[in-house]
ZADO-1210 file (C-alpha; in nm, 4 decimals, padded with zeros to 6 digits):
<atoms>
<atom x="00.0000" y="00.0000" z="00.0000" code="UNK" pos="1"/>
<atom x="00.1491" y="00.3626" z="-00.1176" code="UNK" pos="2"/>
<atom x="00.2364" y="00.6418" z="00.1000" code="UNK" pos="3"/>
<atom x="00.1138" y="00.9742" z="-00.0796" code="UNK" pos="4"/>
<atom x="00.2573" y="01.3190" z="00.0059" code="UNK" pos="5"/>
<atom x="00.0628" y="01.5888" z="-00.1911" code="UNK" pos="6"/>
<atom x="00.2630" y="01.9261" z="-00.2658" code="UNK" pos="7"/>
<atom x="00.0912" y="02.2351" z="-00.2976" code="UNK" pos="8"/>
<atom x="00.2494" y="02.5498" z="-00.5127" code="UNK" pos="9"/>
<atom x="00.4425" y="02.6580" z="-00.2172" code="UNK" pos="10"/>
<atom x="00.5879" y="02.3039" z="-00.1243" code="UNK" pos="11"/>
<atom x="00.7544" y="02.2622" z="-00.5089" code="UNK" pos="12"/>
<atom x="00.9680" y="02.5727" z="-00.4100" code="UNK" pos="13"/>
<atom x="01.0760" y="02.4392" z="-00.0211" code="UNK" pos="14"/>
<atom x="01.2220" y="02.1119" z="-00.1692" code="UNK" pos="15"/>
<atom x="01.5430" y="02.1324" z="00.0072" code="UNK" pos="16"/>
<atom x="01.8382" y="01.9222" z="00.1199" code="UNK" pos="17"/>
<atom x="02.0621" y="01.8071" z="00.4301" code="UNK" pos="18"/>
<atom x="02.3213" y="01.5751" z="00.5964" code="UNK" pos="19"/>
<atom x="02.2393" y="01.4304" z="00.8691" code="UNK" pos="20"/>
<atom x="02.5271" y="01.2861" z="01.1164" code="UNK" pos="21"/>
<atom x="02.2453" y="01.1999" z="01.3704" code="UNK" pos="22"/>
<atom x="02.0697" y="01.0196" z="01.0828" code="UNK" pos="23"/>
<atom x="02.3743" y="00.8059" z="00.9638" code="UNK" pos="24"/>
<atom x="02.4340" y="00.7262" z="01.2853" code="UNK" pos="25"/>
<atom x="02.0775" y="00.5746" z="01.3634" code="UNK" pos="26"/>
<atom x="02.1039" y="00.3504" z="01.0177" code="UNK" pos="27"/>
<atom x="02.4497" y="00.2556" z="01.1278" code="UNK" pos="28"/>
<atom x="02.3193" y="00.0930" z="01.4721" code="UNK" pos="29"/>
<atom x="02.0557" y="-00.0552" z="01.2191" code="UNK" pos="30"/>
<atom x="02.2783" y="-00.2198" z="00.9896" code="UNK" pos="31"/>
<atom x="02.4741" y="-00.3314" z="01.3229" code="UNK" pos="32"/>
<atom x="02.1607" y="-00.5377" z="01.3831" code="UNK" pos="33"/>
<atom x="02.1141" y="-00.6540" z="01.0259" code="UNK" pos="34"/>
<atom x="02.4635" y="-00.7494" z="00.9290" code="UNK" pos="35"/>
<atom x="02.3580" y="-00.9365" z="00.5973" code="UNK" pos="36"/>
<atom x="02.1512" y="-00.6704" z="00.4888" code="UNK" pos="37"/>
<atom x="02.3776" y="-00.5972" z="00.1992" code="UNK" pos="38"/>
<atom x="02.7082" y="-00.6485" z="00.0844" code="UNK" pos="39"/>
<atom x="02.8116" y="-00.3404" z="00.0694" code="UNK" pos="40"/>
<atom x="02.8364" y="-00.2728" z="00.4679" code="UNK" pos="41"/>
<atom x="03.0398" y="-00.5618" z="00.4979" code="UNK" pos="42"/>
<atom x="03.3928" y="-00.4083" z="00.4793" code="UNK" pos="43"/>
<atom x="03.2176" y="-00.0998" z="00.6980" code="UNK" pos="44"/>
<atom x="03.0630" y="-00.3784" z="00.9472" code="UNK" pos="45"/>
<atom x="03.4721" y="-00.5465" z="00.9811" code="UNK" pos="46"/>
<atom x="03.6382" y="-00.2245" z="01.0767" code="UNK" pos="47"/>
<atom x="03.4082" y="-00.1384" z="01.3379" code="UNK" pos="48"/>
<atom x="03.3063" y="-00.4605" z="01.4513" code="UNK" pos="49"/>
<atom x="03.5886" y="-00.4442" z="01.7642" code="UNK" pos="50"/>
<atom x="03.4327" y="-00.0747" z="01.9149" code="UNK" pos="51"/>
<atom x="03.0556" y="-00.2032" z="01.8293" code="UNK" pos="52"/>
<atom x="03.1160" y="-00.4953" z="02.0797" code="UNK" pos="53"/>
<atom x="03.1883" y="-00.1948" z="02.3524" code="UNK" pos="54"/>
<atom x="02.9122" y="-00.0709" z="02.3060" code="UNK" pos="55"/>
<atom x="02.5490" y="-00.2022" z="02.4509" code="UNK" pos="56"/>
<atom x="02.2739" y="-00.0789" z="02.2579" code="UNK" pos="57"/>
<atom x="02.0201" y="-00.2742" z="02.3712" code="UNK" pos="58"/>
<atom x="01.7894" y="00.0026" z="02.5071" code="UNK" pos="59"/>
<atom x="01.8015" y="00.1970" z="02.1063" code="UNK" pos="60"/>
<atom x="01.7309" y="-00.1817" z="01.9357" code="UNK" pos="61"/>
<atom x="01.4097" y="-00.1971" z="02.1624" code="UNK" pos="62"/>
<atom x="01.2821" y="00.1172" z="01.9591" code="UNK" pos="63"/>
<atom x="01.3495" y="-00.0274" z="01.5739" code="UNK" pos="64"/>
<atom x="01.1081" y="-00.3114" z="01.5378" code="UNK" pos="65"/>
<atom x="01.1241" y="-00.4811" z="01.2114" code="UNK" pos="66"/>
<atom x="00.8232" y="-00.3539" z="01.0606" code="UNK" pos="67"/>
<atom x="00.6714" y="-00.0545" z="01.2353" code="UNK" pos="68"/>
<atom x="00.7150" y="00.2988" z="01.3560" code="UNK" pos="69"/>
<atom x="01.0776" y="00.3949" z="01.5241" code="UNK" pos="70"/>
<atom x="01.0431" y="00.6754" z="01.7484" code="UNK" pos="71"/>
<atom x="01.0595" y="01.0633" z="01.5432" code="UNK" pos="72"/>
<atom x="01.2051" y="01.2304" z="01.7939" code="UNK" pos="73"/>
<atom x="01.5314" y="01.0298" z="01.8246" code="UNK" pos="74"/>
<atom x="01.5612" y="01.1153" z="01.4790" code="UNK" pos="75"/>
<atom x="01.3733" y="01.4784" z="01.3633" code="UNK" pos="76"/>
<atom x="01.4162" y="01.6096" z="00.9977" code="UNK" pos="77"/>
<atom x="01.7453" y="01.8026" z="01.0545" code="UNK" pos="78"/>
<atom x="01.7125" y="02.2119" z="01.1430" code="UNK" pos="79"/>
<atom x="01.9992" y="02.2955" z="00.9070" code="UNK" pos="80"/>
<atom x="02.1666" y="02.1569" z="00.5735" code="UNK" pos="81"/>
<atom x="02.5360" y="02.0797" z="00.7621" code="UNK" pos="82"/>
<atom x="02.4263" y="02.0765" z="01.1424" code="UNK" pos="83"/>
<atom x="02.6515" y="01.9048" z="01.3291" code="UNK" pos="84"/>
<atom x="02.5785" y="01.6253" z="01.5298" code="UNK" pos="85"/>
<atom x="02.6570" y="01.8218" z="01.9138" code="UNK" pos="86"/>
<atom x="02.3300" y="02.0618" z="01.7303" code="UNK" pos="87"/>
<atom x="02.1151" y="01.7714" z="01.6402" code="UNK" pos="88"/>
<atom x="02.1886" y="01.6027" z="01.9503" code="UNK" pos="89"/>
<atom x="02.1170" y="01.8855" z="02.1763" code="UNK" pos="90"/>
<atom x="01.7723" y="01.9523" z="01.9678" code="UNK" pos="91"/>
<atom x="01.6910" y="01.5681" z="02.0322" code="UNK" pos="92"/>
<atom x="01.7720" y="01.6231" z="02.4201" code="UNK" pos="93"/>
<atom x="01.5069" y="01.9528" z="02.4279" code="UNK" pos="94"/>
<atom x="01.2337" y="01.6844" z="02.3375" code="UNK" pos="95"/>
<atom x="00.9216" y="01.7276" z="02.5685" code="UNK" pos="96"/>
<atom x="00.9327" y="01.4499" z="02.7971" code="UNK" pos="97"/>
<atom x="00.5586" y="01.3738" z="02.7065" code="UNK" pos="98"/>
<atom x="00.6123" y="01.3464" z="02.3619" code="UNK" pos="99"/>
<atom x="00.9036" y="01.1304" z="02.4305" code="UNK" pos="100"/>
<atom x="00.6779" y="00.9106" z="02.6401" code="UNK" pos="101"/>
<atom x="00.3872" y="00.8969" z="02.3750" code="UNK" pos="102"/>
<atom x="00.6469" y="00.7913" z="02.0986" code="UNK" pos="103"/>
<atom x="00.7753" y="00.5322" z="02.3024" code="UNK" pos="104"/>
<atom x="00.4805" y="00.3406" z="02.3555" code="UNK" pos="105"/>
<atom x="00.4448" y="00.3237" z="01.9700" code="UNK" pos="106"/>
<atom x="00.6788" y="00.1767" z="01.9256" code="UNK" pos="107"/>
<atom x="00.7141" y="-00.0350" z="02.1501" code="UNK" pos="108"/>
<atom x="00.3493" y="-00.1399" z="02.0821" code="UNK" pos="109"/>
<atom x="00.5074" y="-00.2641" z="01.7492" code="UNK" pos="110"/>
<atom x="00.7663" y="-00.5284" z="01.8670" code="UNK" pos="111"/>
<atom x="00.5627" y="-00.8285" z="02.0830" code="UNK" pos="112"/>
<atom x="00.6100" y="-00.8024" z="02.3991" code="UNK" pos="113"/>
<atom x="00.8461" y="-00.4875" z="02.4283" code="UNK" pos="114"/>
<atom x="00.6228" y="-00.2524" z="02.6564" code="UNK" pos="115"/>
<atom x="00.6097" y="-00.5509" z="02.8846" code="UNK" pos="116"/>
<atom x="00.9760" y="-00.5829" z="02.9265" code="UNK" pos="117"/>
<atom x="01.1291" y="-00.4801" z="03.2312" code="UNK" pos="118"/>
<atom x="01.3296" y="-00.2233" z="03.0074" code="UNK" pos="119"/>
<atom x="01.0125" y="-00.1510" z="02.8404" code="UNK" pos="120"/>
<atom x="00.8462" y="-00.0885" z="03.1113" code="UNK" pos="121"/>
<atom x="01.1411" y="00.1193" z="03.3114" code="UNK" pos="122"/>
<atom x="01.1098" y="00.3823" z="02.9558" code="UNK" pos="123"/>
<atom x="00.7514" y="00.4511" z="03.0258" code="UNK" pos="124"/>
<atom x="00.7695" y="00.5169" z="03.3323" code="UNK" pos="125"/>
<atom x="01.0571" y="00.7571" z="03.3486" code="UNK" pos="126"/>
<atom x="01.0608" y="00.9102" z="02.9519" code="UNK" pos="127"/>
<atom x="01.2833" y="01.1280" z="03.0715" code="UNK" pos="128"/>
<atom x="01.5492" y="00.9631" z="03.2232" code="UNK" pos="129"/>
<atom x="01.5174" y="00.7162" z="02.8961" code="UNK" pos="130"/>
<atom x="01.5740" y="01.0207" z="02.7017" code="UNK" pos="131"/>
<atom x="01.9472" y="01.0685" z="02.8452" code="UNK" pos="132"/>
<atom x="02.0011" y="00.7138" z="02.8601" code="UNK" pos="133"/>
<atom x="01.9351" y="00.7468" z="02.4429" code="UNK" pos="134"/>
<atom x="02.1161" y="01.0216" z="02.3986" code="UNK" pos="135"/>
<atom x="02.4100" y="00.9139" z="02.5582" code="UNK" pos="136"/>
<atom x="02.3882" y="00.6034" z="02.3638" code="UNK" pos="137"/>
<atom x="02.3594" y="00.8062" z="02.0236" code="UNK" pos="138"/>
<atom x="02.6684" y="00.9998" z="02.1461" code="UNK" pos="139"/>
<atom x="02.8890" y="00.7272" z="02.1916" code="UNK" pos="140"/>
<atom x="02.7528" y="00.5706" z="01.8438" code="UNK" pos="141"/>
<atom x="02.8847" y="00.8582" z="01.6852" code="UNK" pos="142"/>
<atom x="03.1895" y="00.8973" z="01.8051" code="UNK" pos="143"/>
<atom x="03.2879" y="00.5425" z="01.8003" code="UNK" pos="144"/>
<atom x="03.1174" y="00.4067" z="01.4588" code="UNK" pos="145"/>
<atom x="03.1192" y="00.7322" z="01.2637" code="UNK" pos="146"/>
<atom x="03.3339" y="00.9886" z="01.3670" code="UNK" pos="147"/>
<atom x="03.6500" y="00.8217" z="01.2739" code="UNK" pos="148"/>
<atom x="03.5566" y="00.7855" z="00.9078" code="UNK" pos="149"/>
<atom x="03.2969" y="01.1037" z="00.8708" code="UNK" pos="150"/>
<atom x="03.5002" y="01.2959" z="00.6788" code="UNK" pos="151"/>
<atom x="03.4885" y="01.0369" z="00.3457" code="UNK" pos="152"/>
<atom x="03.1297" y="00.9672" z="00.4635" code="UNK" pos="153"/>
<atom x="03.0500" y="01.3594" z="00.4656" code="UNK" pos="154"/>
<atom x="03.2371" y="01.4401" z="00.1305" code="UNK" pos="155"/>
<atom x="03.0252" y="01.1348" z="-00.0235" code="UNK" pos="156"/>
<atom x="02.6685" y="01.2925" z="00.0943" code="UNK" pos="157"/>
<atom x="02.7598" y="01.6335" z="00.0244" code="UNK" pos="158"/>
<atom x="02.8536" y="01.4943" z="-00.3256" code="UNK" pos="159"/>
<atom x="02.5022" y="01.3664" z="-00.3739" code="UNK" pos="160"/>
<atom x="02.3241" y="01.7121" z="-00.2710" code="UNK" pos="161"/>
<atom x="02.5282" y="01.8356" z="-00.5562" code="UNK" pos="162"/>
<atom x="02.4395" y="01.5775" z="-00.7978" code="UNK" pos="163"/>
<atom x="02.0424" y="01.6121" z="-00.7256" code="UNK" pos="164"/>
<atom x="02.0887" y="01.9511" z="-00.6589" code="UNK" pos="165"/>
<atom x="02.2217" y="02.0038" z="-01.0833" code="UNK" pos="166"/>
<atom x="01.8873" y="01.7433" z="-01.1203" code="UNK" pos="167"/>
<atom x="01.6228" y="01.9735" z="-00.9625" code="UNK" pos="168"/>
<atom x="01.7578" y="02.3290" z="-01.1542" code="UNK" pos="169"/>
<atom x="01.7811" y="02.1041" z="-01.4945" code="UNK" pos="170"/>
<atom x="01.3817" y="01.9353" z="-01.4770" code="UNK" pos="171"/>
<atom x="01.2440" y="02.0207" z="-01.1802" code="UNK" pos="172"/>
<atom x="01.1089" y="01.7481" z="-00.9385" code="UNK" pos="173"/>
<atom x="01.0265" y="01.5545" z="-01.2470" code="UNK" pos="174"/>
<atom x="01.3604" y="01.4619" z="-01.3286" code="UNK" pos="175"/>
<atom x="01.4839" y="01.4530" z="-00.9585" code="UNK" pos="176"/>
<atom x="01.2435" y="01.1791" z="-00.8588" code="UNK" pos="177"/>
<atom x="01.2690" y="01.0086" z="-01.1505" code="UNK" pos="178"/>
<atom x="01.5529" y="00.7630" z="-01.0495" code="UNK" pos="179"/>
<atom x="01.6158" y="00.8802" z="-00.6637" code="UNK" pos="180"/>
<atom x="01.4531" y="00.5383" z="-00.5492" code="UNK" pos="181"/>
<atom x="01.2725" y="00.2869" z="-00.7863" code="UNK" pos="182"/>
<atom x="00.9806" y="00.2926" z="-00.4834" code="UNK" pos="183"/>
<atom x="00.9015" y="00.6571" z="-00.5782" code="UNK" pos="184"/>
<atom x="00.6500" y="00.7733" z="-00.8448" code="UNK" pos="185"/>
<atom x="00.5816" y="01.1610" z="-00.9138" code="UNK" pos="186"/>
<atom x="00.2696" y="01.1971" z="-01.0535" code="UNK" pos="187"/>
<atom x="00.0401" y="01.5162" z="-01.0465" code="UNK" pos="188"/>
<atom x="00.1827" y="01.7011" z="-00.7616" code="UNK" pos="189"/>
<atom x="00.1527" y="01.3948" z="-00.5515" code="UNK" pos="190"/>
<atom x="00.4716" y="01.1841" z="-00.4759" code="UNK" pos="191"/>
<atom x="00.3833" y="00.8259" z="-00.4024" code="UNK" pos="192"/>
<atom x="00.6690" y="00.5668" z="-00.2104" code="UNK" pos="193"/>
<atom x="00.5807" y="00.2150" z="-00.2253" code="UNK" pos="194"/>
<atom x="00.5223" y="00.1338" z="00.1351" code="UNK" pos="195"/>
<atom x="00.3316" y="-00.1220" z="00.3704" code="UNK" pos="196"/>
<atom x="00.1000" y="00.1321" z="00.4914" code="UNK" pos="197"/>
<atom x="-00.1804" y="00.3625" z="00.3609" code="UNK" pos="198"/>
<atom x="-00.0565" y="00.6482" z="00.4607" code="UNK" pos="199"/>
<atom x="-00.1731" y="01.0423" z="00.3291" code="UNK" pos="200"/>
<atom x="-00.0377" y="01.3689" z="00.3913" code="UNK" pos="201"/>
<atom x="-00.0407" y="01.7595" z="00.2545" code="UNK" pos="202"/>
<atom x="00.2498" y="01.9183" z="00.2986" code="UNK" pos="203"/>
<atom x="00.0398" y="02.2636" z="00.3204" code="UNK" pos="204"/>
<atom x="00.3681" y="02.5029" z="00.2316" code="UNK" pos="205"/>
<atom x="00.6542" y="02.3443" z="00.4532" code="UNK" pos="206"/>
<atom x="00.8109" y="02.1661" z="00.1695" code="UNK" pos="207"/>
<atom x="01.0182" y="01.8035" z="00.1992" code="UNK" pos="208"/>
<atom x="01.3070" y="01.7837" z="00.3103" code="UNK" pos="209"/>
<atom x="01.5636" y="01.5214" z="00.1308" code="UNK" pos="210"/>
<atom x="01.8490" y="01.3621" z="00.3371" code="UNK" pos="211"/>
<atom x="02.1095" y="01.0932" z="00.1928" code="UNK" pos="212"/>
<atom x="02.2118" y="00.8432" z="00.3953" code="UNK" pos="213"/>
<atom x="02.5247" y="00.6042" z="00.3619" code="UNK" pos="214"/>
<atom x="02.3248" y="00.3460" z="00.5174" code="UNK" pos="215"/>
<atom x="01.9615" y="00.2851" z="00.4429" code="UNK" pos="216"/>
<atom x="02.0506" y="00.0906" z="00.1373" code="UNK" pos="217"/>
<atom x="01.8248" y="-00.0865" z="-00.0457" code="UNK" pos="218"/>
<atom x="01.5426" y="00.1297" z="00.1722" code="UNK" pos="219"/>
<atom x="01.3974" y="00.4690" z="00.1351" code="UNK" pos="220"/>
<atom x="01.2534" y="00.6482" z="00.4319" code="UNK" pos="221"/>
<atom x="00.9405" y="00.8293" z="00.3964" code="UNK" pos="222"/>
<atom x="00.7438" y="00.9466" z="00.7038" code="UNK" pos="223"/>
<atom x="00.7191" y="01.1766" z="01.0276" code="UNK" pos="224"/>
<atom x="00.3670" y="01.2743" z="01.1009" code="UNK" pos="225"/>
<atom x="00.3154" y="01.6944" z="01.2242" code="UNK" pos="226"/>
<atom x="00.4613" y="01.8654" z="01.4009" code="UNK" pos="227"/>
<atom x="00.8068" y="01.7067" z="01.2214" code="UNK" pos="228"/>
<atom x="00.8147" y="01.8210" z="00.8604" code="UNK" pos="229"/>
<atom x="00.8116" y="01.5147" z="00.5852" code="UNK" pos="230"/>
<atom x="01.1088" y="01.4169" z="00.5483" code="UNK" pos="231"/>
<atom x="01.2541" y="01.1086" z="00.2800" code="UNK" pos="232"/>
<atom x="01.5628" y="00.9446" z="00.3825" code="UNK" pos="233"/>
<atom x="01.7406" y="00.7938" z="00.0627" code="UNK" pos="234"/>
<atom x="02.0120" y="00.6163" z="-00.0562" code="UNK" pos="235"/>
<atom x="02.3606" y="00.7961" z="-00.1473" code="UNK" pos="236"/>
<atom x="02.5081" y="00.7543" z="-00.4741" code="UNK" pos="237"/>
<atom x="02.7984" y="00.5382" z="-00.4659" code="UNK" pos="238"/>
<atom x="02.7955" y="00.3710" z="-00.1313" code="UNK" pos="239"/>
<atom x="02.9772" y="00.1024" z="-00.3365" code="UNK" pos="240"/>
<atom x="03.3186" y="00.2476" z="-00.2688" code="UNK" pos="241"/>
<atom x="03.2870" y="00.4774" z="00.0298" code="UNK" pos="242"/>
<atom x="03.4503" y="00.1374" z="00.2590" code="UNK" pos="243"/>
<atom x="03.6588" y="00.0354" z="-00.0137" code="UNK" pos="244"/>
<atom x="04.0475" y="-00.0926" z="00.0737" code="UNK" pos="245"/>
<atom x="04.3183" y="00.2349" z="00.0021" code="UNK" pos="246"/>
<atom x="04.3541" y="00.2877" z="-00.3899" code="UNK" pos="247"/>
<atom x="04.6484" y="00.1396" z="-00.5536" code="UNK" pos="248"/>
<atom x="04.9843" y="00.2658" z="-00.4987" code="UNK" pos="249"/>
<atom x="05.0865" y="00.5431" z="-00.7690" code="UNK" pos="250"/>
<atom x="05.3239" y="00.4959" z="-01.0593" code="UNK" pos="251"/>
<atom x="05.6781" y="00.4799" z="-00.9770" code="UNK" pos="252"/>
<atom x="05.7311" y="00.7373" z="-01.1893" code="UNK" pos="253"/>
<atom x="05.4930" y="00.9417" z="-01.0399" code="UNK" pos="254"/>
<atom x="05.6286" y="00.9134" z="-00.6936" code="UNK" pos="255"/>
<atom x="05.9927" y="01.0176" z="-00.8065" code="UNK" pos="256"/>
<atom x="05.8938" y="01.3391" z="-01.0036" code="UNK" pos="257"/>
<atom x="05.6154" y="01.4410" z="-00.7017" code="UNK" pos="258"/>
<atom x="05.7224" y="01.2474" z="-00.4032" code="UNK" pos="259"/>
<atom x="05.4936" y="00.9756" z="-00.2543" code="UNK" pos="260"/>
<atom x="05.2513" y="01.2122" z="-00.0748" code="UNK" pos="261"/>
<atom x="05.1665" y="01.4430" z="-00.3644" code="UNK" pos="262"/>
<atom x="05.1693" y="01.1593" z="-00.6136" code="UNK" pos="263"/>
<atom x="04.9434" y="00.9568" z="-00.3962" code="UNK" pos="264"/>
<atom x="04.7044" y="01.2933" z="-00.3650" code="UNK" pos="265"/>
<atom x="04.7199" y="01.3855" z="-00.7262" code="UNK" pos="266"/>
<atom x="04.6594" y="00.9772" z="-00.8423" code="UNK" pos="267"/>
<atom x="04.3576" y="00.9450" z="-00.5564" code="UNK" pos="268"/>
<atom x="04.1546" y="01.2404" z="-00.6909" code="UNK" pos="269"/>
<atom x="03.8832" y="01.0475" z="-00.9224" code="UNK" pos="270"/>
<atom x="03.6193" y="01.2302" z="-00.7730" code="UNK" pos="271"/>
<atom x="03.6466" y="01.6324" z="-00.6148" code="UNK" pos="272"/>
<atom x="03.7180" y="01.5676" z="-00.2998" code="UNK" pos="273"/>
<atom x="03.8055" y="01.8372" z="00.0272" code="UNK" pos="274"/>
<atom x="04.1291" y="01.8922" z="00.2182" code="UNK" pos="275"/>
<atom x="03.9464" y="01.7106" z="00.5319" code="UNK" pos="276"/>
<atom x="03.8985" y="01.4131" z="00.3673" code="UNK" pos="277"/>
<atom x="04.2165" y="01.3510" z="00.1181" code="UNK" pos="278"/>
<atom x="04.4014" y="01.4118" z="00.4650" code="UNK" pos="279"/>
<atom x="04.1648" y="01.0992" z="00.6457" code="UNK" pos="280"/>
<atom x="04.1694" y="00.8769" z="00.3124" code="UNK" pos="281"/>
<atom x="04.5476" y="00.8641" z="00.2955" code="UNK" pos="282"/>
<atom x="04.6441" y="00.9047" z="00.6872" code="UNK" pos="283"/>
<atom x="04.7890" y="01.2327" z="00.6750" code="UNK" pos="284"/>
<atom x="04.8102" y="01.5352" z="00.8971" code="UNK" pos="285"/>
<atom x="04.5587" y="01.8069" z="00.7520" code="UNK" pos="286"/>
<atom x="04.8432" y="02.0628" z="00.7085" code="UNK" pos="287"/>
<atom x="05.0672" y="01.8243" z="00.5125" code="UNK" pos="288"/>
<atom x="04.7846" y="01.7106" z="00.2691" code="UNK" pos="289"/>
<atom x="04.7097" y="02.1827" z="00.2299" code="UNK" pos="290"/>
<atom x="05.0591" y="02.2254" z="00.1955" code="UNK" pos="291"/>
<atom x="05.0835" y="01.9362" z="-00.1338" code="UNK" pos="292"/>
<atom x="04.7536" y="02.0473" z="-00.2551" code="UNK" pos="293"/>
<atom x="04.8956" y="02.4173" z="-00.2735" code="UNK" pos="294"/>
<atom x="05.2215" y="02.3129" z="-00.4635" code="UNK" pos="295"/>
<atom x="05.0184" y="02.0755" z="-00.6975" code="UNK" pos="296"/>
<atom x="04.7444" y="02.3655" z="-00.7817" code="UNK" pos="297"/>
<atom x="05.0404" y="02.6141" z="-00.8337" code="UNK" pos="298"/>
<atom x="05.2035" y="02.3676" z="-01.0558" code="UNK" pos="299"/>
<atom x="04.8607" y="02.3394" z="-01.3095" code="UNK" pos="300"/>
<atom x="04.7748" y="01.9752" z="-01.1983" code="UNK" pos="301"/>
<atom x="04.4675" y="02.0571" z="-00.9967" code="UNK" pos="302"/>
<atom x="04.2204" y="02.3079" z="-00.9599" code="UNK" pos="303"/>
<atom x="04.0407" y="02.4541" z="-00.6687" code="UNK" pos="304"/>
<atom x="03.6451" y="02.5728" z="-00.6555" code="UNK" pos="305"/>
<atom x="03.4335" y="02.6419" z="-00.3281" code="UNK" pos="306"/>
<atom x="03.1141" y="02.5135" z="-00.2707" code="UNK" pos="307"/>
<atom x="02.9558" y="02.6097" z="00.0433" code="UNK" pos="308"/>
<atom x="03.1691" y="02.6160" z="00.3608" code="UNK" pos="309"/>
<atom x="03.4175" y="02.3485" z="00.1909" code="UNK" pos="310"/>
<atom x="03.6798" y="02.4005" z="-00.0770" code="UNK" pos="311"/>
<atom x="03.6964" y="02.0838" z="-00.3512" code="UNK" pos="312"/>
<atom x="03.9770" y="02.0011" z="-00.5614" code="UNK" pos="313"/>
<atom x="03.9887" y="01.7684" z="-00.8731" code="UNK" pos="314"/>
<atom x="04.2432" y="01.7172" z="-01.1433" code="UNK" pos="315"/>
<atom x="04.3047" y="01.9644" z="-01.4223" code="UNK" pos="316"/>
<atom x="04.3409" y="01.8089" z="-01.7811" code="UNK" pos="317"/>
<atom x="04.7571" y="01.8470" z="-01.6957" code="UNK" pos="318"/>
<atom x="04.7267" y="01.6835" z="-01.3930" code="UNK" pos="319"/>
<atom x="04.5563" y="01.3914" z="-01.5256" code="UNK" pos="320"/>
<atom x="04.8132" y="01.3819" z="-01.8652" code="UNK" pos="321"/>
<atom x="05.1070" y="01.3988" z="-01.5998" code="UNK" pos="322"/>
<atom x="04.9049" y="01.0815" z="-01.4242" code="UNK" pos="323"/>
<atom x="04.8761" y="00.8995" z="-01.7375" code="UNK" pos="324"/>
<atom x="05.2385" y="00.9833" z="-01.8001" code="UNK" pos="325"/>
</atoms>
């Protein structure tokens, strides 16, 4: 059964995007609980599986039944298109204790036997000390799953808000929805997402907001019921690589005329990618990866452009004849 979200005039020009740290790390715990979801998360799922073992996340699992509603307010639409996750934390920690308590008890109602469970039970009755114990959770998530790796994860996402961004300016929502998830159908004003439920809503002016996530391959997230704006949660572009072993070692050559560090940072630019994360991809210290992109951009081998609060560089046509020797 479909899941219609009807757009008014107003709503086709508050279409906007976001990246979501709090988000990615929710789907991470998720794939931690569904290791053979896909393949893809498998070289992701052996580099963290040491820290994920220090980590009991019981108390979250409770709250993400298989089929069924996962508590909004553990997760709202994000506030900003780059908040950080301290922001969307903190926002997530303001939550009315009430509403905390009402969402809980949804959900819970959706996994047998959960709101009868001494654990269960011990959330209802004190929402909001189950609210820090959450958070906390979340927090340590984050800065032992994600954090270490963000900066490729970030660069990835941000890469996709350009890609659909170039998608909505060139035909509209037509051509954006048109292969963002083979669930979704734009027809009429109305987008429909193939889901279990019958489920309608108007946006009446707010817009949707569109978040890419790492990890929520092969799903797409539709949902959140007022006051949370709608919000779809869909799979990034090229997930394939973003876990992938170190690229191969450059070309001999290469490394005598540039030395290893610049010829490994000219050689590992297939995509644009930022100073932060060249710097994590190759191990580096972030001044010593500025320093070789500076010499290599004064030499002609790579160029320089700004988008947003992050500067991305990519190979000039010289830089990639020097490459290809």
């Amino acid at each position: 059964m479909p899941f219609h979200l009807h757009f008014g005039p107003e709503d086709l020009l508050r279409c906007r995007f976001a990246v979501s740290p709090l988000w990615e790390t929710q789907e991470a715990i998720r794939t931690l609980r569904q290791p053979h979801r896909h393949a893809y998360y498998r070289p992701w799922l052996r580099q963290v599986a040491g820290v994920a073992a220090e980590i009991d996340l019981a108390p979250i699992r409770l709250l993400m039944p298989r089929t069924g509603y996962a508590p909004d307010f553990l997760c709202p639409p994000p506030r900003g298109p780059f908040t950080p996750f301290d922001e969307e934390l903190a926002h997530v920690r303001a939550t009315d204790p009430e509403l905390v308590r009402k969402e809980l008890a949804r959900s819970l109602a959706d996994t047998p036997g959960a709101a009868e469970s001494e654990r269960g039970r011990a959330m209802l009755a004190d929402p909001a000390g189950a609210l820090r114990e959450l958070t906390a959770l979340l927090e340590r998530a984050w800065r032992l799953l994600l954090l270490p790796r963000w900066p490729r994860q970030r660069a990835l996402l941000e890469d996709d808000v350009a890609f659909r961004t170039r998608q909505l300016a060139s035909g509209g929502l037509e051509r954006l929805f048109a292969d963002l998830h083979p669930k979704l159908t734009w027809a009429d004003g109305t987008l429909t997402i193939g889901h279990r439920a019958d489920h309608r809503r108007v946006l009446r002016g707010e817009g949707l907001m569109l978040v890419p996530s790492a990890f929520v391959w092969p799903k797409l997230i539709g949902g959140f019921d007022p006051p949370w704006q709608a919000t779809l949660v869909y799979p990034a572009r090229g997930i394939g690589t973003l876990w992938s072993p170190p690229d191969a070692p450059p070309p001999d050559t290469l490394v005598r005329l540039l030395g290893p560090n610049r010829a490994a940072l000219l050689s590992g630019l297939d995509a644009p990618a930022s100073t932060t994360a060249l710097a994590e991809r190759h191990g580096l210290a972030l001044s010593s990866v500025s320093a070789h992109l500076s010499v290599l951009r004064d030499a002609g081998l790579l160029t320089a452009r700004r988008r947003g609060r992050q500067v991305l560089y990519e190979r000039t046509g010289l830089g990639a004849a020097v490459l290809e020797g």
